[in-house]
C-alpha atoms as one frame of an Amber mdcrd trajectory, in Angstrom:
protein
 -25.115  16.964  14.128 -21.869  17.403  15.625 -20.303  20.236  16.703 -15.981
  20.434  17.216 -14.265  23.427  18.316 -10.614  23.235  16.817  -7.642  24.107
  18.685  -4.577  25.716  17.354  -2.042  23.642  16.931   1.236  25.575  16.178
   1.681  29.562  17.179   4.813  31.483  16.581   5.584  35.293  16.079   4.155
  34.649  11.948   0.852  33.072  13.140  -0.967  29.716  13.803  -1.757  26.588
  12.133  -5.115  24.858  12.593  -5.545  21.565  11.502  -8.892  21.002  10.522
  -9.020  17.532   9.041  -5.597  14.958   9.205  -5.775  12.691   6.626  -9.397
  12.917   5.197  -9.618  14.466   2.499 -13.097  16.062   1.391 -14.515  16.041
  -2.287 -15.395  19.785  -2.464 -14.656  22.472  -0.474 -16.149  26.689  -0.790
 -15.410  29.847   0.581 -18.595  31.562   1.750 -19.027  35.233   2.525 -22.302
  36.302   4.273 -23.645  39.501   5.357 -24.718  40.120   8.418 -29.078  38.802
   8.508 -28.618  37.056   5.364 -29.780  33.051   5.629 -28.663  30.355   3.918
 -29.399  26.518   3.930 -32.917  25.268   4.422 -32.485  22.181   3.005 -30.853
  18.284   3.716 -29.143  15.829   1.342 -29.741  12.683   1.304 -26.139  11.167
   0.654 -23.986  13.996   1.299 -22.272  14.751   5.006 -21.731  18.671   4.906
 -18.717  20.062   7.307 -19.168  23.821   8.255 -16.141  25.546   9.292 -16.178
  28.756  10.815 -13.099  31.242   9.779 -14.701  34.737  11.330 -18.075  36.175
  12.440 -20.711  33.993  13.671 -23.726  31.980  12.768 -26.706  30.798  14.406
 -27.121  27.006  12.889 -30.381  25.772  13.238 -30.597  22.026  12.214 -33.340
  18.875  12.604 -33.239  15.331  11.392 -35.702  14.652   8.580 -38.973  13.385
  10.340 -38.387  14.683  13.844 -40.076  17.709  15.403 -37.189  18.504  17.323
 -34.852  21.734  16.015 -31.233  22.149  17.546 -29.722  25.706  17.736 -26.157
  26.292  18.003 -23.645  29.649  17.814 -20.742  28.981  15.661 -17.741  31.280
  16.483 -14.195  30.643  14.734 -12.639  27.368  14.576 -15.972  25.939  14.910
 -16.630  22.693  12.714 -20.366  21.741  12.508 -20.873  18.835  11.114 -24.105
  17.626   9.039 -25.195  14.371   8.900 -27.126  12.911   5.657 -30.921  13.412
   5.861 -30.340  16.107   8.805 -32.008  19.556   7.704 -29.636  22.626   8.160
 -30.052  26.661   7.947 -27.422  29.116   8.914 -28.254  32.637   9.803 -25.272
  35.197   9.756 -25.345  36.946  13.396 -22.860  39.241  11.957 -20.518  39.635
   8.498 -19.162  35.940   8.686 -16.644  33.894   6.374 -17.008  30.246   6.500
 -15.796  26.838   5.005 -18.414  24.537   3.583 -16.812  21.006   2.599 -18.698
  17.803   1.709 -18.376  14.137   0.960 -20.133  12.610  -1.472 -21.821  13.836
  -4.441 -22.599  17.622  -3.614 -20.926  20.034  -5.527 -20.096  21.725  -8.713
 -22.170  21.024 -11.049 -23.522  18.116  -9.105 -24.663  20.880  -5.792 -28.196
  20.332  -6.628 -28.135  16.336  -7.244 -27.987  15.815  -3.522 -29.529  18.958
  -2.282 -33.299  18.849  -1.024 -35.618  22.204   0.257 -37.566  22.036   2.678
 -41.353  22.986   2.142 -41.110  24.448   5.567 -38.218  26.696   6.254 -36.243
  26.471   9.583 -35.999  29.658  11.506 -34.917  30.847  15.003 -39.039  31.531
  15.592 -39.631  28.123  14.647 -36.750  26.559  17.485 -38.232  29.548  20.198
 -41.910  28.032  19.255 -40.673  24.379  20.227 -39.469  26.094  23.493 -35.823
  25.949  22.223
């Protein structure tokens, strides 16, 4: 897992301009609205690198490669870009209302989201990272 903070690259009296990617394009991109306490994730793909880009709010992303104990936690604030490795387990957990970005390459998405999307049996949450002294 990786973990970019964007700068702005242009500001003017109308506004800024973030570049989030130059010159790699994704093969599916979503607009995600989540309350505040609502989780999403809990799961990995296999083939599939998953970008997470924070527009507003914030998220508590727990994630943990697939056959290690350890769990990271990170806050994602805006112009955050997480990004998810195949076979690396991710859950996000709204902190408060947040809108985010969730791009991938390879085959997730669509009608193929579920081809390349794996549960887990055992659900990452922030008591699981606090229990591994996280």
């Amino acid at each position: 897992m990786k973990v970019l903070h964007k700068k702005i690259n242009f500001q003017d009296e109308r506004g800024t301009i973030t570049d989030i990617f130059i010159n790699d394009p994704k093969e599916h991109g979503t607009i995600i609205f989540s309350k505040k306490g609502t989780v999403r994730g809990n799961h990995y793909h296999k083939k599939s690198t998953q970008y997470t880009f924070i527009i507003s709010g914030k998220l508590i992303m727990l994630s943990q490669k697939i056959g290690v104990k350890k769990i990271y936690r990170h806050i994602l604030r805006p112009n955050d870009l997480m990004i998810h490795s195949p076979k690396e387990a991710h859950t996000l957990i709204a902190d408060e209302d947040t809108i985010f970005l969730a791009l991938a390459e390879g085959v997730r998405g669509g009608k193929n989201y579920e081809k390349d999307t794996f549960r887990l049996s055992d659900p990452l949450t922030d008591e699981s990272c606090k229990l591994l002294g996280k």
